[in-house]
C-alpha positions as CSV (number, residue, x, y, z in Angstrom):
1,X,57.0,-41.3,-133.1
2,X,60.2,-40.8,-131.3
3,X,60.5,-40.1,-127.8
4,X,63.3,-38.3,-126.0
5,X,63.6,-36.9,-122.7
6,X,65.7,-33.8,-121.5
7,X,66.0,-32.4,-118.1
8,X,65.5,-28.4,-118.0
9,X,67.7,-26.4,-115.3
10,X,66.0,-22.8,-116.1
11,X,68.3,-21.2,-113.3
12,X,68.6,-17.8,-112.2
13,X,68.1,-14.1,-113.5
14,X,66.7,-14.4,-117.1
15,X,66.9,-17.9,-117.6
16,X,63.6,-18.7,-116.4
17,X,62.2,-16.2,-119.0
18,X,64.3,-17.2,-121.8
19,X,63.1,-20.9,-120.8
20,X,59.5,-20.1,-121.1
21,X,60.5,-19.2,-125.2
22,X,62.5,-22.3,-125.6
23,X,59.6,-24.3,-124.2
24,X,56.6,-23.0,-126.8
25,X,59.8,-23.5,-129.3
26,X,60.2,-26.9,-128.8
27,X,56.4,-27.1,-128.5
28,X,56.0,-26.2,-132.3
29,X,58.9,-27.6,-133.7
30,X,58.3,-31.7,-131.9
31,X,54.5,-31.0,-133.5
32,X,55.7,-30.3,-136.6
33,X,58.5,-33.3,-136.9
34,X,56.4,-35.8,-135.4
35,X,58.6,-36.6,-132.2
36,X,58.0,-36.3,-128.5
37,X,60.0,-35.1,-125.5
38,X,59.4,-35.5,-122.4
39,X,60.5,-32.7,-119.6
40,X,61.3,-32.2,-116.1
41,X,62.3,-29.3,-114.4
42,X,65.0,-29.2,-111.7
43,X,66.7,-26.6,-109.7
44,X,70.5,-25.7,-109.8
45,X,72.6,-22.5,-108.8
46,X,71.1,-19.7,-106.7
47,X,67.8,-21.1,-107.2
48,X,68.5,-24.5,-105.5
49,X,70.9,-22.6,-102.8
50,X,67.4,-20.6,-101.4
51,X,66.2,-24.1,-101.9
52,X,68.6,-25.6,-99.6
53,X,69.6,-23.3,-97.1
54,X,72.9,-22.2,-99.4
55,X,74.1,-25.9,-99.4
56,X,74.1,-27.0,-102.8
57,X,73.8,-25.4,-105.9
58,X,73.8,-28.6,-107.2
59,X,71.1,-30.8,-105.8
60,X,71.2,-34.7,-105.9
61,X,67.9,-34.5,-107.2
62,X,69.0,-32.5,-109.8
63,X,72.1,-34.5,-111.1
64,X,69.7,-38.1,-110.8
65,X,67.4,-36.5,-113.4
66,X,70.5,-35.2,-115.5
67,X,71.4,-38.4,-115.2
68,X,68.4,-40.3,-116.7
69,X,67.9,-37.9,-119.6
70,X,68.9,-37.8,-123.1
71,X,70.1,-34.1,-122.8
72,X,69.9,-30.9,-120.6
73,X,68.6,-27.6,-121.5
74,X,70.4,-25.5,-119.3
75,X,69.5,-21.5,-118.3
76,X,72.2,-19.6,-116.5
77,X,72.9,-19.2,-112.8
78,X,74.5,-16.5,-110.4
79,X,74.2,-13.1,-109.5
80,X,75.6,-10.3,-106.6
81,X,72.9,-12.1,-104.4
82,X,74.7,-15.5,-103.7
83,X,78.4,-14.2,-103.8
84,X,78.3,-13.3,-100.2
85,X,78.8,-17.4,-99.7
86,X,82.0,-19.3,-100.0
87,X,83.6,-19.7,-103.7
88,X,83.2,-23.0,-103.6
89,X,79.6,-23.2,-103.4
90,X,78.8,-20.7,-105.3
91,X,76.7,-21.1,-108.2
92,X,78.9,-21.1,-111.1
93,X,81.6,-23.0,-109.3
94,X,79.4,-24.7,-107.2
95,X,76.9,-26.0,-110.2
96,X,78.4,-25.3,-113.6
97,X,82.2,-26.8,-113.0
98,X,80.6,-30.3,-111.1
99,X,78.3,-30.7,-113.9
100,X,80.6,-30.9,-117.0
101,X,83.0,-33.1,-114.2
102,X,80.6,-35.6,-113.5
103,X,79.2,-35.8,-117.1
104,X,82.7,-35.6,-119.1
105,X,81.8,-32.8,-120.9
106,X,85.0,-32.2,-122.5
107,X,84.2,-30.2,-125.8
108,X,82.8,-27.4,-125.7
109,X,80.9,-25.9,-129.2
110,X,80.6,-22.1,-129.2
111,X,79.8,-19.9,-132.1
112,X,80.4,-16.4,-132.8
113,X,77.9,-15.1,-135.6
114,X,76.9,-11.6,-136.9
115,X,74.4,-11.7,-138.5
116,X,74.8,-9.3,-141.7
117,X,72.0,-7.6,-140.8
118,X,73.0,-7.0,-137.5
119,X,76.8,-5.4,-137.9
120,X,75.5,-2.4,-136.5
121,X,75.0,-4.3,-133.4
122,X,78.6,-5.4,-133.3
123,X,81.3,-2.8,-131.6
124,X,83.6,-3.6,-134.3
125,X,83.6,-0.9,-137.7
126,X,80.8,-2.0,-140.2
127,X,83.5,-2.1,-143.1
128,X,85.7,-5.0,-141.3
129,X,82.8,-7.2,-141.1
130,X,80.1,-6.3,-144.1
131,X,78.7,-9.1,-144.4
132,X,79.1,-10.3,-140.9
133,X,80.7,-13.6,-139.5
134,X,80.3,-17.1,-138.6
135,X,83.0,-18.6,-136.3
136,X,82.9,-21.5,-134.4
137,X,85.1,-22.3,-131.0
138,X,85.9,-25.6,-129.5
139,X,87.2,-25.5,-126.6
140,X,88.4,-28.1,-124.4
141,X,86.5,-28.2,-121.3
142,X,87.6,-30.5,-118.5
143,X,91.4,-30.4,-118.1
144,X,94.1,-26.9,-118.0
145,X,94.6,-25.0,-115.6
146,X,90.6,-25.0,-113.8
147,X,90.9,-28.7,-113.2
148,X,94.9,-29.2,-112.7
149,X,96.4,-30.0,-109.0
150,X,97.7,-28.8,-107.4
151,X,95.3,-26.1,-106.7
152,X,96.1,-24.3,-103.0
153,X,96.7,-21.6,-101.3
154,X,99.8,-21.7,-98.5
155,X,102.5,-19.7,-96.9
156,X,106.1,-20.3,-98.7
157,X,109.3,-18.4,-96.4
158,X,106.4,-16.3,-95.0
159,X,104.6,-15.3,-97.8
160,X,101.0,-16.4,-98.8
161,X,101.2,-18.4,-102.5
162,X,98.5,-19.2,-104.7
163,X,98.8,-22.2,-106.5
164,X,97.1,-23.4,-109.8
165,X,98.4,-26.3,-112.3
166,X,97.7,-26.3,-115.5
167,X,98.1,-30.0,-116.9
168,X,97.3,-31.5,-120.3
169,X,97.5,-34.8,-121.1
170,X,98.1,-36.4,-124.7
171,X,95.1,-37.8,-125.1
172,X,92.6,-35.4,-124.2
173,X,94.0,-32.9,-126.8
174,X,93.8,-35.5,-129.2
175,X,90.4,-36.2,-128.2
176,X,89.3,-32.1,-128.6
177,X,91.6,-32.3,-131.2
178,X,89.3,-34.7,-133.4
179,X,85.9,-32.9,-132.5
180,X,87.5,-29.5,-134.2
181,X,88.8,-31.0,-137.4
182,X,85.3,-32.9,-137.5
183,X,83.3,-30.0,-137.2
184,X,85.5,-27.9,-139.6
185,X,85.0,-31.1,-142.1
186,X,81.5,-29.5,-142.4
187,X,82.2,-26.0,-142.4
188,X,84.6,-24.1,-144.5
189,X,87.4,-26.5,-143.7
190,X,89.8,-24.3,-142.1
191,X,90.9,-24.5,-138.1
192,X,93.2,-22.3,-136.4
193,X,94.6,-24.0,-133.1
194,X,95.6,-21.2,-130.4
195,X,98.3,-21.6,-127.8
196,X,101.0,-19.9,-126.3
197,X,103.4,-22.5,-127.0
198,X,106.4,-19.9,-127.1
199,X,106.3,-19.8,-123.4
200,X,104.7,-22.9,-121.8
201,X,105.4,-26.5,-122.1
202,X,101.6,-27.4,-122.3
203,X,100.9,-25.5,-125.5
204,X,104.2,-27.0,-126.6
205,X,102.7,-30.0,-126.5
206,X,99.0,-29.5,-127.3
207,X,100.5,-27.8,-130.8
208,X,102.5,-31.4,-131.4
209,X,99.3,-33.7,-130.7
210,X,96.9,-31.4,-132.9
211,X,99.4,-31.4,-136.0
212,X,99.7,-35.2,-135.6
213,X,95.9,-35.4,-135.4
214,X,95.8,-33.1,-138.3
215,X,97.4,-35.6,-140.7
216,X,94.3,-38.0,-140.6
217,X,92.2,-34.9,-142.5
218,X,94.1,-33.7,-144.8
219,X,91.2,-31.8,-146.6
220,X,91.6,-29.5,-143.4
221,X,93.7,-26.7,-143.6
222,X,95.2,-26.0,-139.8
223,X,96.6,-23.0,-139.4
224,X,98.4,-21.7,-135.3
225,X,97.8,-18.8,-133.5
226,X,99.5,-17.6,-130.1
227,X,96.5,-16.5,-128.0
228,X,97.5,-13.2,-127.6
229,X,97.6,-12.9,-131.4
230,X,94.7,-14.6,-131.9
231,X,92.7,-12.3,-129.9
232,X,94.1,-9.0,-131.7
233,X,92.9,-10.8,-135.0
234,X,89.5,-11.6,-133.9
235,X,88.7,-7.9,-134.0
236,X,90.8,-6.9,-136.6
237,X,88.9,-9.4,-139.1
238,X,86.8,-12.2,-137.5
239,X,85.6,-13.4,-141.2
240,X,89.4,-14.7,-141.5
241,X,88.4,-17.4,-139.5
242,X,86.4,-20.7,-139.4
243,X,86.9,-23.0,-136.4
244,X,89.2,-22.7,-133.3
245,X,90.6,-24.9,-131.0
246,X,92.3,-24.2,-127.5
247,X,92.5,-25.1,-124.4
248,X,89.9,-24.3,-121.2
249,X,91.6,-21.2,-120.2
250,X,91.9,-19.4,-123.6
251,X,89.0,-20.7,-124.9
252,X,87.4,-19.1,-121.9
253,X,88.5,-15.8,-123.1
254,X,88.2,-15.9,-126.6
255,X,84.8,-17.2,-126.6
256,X,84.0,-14.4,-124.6
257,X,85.5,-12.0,-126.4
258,X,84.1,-13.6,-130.1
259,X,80.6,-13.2,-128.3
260,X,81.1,-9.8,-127.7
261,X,82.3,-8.2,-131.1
262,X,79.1,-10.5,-132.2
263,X,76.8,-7.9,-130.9
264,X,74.9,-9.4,-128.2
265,X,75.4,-12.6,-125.6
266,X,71.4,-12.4,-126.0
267,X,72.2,-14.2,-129.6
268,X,74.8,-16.7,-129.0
269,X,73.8,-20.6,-127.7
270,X,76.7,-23.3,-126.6
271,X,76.9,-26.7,-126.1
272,X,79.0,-28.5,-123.7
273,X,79.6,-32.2,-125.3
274,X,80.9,-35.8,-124.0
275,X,81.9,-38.6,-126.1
276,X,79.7,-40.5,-127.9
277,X,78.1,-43.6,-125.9
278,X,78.4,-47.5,-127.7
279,X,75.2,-47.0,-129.2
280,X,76.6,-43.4,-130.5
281,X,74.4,-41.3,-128.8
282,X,75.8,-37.9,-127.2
283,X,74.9,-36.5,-124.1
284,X,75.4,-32.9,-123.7
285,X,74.7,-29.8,-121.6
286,X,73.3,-26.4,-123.8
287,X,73.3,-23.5,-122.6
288,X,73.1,-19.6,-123.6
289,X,76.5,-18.2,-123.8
290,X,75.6,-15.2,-121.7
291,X,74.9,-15.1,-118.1
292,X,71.8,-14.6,-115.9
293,X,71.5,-10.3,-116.4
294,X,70.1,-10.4,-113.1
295,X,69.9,-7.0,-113.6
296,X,66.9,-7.2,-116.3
297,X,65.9,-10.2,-114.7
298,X,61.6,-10.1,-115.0
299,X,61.1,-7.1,-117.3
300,X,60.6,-8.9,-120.2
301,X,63.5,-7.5,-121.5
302,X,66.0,-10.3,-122.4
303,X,67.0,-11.6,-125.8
304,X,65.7,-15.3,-125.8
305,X,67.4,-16.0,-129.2
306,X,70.0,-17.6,-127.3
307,X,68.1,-20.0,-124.9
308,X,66.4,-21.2,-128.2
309,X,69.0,-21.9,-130.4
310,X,70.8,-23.8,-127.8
311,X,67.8,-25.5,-128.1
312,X,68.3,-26.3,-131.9
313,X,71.9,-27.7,-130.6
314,X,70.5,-29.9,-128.2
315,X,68.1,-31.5,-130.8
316,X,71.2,-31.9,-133.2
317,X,73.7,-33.1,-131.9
318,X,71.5,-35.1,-128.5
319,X,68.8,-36.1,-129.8
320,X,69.6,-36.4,-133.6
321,X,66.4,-34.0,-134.7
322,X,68.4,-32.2,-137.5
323,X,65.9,-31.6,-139.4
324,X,63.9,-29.3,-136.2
325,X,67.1,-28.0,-135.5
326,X,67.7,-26.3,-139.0
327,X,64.0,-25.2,-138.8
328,X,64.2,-23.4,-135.4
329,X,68.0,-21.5,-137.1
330,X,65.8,-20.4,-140.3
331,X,63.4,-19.3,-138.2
332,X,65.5,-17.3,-136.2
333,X,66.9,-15.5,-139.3
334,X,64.0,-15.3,-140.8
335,X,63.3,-13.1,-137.7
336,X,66.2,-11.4,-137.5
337,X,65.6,-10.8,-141.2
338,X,61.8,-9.2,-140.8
339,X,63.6,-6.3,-138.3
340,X,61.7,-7.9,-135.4
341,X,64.6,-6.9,-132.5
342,X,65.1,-7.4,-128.7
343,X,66.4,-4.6,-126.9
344,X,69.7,-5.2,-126.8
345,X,70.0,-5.5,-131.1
346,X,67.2,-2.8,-131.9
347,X,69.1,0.2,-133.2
348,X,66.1,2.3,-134.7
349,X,66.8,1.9,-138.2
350,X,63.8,1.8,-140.6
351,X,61.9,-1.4,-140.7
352,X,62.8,-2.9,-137.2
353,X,60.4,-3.4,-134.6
354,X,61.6,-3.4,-130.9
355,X,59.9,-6.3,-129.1
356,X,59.8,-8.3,-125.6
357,X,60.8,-11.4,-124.8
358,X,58.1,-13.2,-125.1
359,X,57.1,-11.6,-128.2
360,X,60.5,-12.6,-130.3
361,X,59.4,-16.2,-128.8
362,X,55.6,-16.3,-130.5
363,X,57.9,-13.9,-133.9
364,X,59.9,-17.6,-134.2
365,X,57.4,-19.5,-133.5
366,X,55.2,-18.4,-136.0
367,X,58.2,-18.1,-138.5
368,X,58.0,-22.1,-137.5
């Protein structure tokens, strides 16, 4: 039997609840497969700050067990309670940003899907998207403009600047660069890069590296998109795409905004990716794409569909479980598909049944 061992960060808000789901998931689904995993549970963001006297949302306790697992299953963190403190320190920046530092994790794996059954869900018209969507962004995740120096505020002839750098370098494009074509490989083999390379010298240059990287898959058809562009198409026909690539910034944005015309952040996992270790095992970070709601946070209220098929990701592409993880996704469609909804994707129509949290949990599980 194989044995693996993650570390858990539930967080703040909903994360905690949406954890408790994950956990009976992953339960059912190592019973089932015949493999083991071992768990701890640490604390990070505004849950390790009350911890710690608002020093750390980070705790070295915390990054030594990230450190000696196979993979982290990661809630959310933040809230209006802890942004009183200093920026630096607080949860997102103080947790989130040190995290995928310290680990590498330079590609970040989002999707955006609609389910078809769900496109009433979705803000966008029902005839643009019939039979929903499936869209996939990779974003680069530990270079542009968050990690580029300088970064500083100062007075220049009397007037307070703000500074912030955005920097690229060659080979950390080509390295996203590669993740993107490889995952379109198993897709529908189409990837649109976005940039803005009509006005900055970066995307100049990230649009040169990816069409040289393009050349070593030519079954790949790479298409370019200014982000401002790319963002208007999004809504006017998501199914026109297949995967994207851009850089931290954009991909920031648009991953945001392909969440959004999805129909619920309550639906969408993510995983945060470094590069593959001699023995070709990949650590990662996965994580929800929404935040922590802390303003549904204990009614038994939130969407855990998320928090468990991040769960299916980590057991993919961490652990190399792929069998589990395509169990837990038909699962979760087959849910979706019996009408059984969560608040925020319940729309009354006939044969959907609004349920809690924990009963969309025991609805997969039992789908298991």
């Amino acid at each position: 039997m194989s044995l693996h061992r993650i570390a858990v960060l539930p967080g703040d808000g909903i994360g905690p609840e949406v954890m408790e789901e994950a956990h009976k998931v992953l339960a059912a689904v190592s019973e089932k497969f015949e493999f083991e995993v071992s768990q701890e549970t640490f604390l990070i963001g505004g849950a390790a700050l009350d911890a710690t006297d608002n020093i750390t949302a980070l705790p070295e306790a915390t990054l030594k067990g990230c450190e000696e697992a196979d993979a982290i299953l990661f809630g959310s963190v933040g809230g209006p309670k802890w942004e009183h403190l200093p920026p630096d320190i607080q949860p997102e920046r103080g947790a989130l940003l040190p995290m995928r530092k310290h680990f590498g994790l330079f590609a970040n794996l989002r999707p955006g899907v609609c389910h078809p059954n769900l496109i009433d869900a979705s803000p966008v018209k029902n005839e643009l998207i019939a039979n929903g969507f499936n869209v996939l962004c990779v974003r680069e995740l530990t270079g542009g403009i968050y990690f580029g120096e300088p970064k500083e505020r100062k007075v220049i002839e009397g007037e307070e600047v703000a500074i912030d750098t955005m920097v690229y370098r060659r080979s950390e494009i080509k390295r996203i660069a590669h993740v993107a074509f490889k995952a379109a490989q198993g897709r529908d083999k189409r990837l649109c890069s976005v940039d803005k390379a009509n006005v900055l010298q970066n995307s100049v240059l990230w649009r040169e590296v990816v069409i040289e990287v393009a050349k070593e898959y030519p079954e790949v058809t790479l298409s370019h998109l200014y982000v401002d562009n790319a963002a208007m198409q999004l809504i006017r026909h998501a199914p026109d795409f297949d995967v994207i690539v851009t850089g931290n910034l954009f991909g920031d944005i648009l991953s945001d905004e392909m969440a959004m015309i999805s129909g619920s952040l309550g639906l969408l996992p993510s995983a945060s990716l470094g590069e593959p270790d001699p023995e070709g095992h990949t650590f990662g970070l996965y994580e929800p794409s929404g935040g922590s709601a802390p303003d549904i946070a204990g009614q038994g209220i939130a969407n855990p569909i998320a928090q468990i098929l991040s769960l299916a990701m980590l057991l993919r592409y961490s652990l190399e479980e792929d069998e589990a993880a395509s169990a837990i996704e038909s699962a979760v469609e087959q849910a979706i598909g019996d009408g059984i909804r969560t608040g925020d994707i319940f729309s009354a129509k006939e044969g959907e049944r609004k349920v809690n949290t924990s009963e969309m949990g025991a609805a997969i599980v039992e789908r298991l």
